[in-house]
C-alpha positions as CSV (number, residue, x, y, z in Angstrom):
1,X,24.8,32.2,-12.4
2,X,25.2,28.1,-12.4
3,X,24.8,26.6,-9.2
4,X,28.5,25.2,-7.6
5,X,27.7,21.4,-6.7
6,X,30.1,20.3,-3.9
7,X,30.3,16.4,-3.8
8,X,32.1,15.1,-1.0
9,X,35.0,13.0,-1.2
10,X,35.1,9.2,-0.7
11,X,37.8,7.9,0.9
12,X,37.8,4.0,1.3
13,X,39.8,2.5,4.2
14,X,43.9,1.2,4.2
15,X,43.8,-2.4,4.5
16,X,44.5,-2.2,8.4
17,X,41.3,0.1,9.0
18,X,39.6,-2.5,7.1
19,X,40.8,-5.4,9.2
20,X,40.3,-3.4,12.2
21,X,36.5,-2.5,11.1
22,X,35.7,-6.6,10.5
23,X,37.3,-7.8,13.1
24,X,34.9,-5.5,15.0
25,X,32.2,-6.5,13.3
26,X,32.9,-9.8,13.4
27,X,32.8,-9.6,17.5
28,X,29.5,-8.3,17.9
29,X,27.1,-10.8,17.9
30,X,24.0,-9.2,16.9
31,X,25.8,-8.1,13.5
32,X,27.0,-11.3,12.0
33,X,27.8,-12.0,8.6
34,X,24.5,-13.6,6.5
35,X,25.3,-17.0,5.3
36,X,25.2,-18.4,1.9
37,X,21.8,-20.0,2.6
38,X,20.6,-16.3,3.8
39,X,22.7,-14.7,0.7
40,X,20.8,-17.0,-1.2
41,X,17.5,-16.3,0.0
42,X,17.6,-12.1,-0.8
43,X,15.6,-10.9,-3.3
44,X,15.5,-7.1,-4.2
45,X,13.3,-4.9,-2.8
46,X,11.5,-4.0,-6.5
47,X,10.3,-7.5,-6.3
48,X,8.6,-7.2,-3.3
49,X,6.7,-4.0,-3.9
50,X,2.9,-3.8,-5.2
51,X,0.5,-6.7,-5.3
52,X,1.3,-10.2,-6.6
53,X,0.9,-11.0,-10.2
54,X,-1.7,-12.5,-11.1
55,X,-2.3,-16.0,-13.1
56,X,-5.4,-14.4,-15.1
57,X,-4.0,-11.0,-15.7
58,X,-6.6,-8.3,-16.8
59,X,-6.3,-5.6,-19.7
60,X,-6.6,-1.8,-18.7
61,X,-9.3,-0.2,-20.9
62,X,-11.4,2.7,-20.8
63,X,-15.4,1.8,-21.5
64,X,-18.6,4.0,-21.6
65,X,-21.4,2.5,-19.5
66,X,-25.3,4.2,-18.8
67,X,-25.2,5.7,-16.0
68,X,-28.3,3.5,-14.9
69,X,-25.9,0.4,-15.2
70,X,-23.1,1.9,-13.4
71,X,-25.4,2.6,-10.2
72,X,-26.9,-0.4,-10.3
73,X,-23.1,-2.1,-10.0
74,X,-21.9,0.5,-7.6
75,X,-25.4,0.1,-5.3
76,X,-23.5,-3.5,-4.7
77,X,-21.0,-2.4,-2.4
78,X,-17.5,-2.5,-2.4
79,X,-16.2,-5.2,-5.0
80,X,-18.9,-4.0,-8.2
81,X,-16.2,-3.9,-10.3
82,X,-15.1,-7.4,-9.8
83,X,-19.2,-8.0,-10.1
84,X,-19.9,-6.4,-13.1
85,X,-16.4,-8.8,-14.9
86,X,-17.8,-11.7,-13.3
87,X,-21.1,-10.9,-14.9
88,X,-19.6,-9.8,-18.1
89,X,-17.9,-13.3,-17.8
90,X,-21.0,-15.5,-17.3
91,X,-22.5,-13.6,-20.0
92,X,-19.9,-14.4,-22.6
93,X,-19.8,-18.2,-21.2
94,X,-23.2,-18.4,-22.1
95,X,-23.1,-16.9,-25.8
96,X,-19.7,-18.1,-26.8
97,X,-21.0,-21.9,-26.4
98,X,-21.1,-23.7,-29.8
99,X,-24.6,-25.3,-30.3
């Protein structure tokens, strides 16, 4: 049997309730009206989620290490990822030099 959805009804002010409801508003002074500059200023909350981006961004990929290798980078501590990259780095620095 299909489910019945019951959606309420919006019913948007006359123009006297709306005058009524900002002049109310507009007397409270802890709920002003933002300014332009504030307006302005807003950016959407999808911006402000997750970590910053980055200047050197980094590729996802999946790689098969010894297990040896991996313990030796995990017996580091916390941070043995960004270890074994800056290692990785150093290593191509080296190598990738033109004689």
């Amino acid at each position: 049997m299909p489910r019945v959805i019951k959606r309420s009804i919006v019913r948007l002010p006359t123009t006297e309730e709306d005058k009524a409801i900002t002049a109310a508003a507009m007397s409270d002074p802890d709920a002003q009206p933002l300014t332009p500059k504030q307006l302005k200023a807003m950016v959407p909350m999808k911006a402000l989620r997750g970590r910053p981006k980055s200047e050197n961004k980094k590729l996802l990929v999946s790689v098969r290490y010894s297990p040896e290798v991996v313990a030796y980078f995990k017996s580091t501590g916390e941070g043995w990822q960004s270890l074994m990259d800056s290692v990785l780095r150093k290593y191509v620095a080296r190598h990738s030099r033109a004689p």
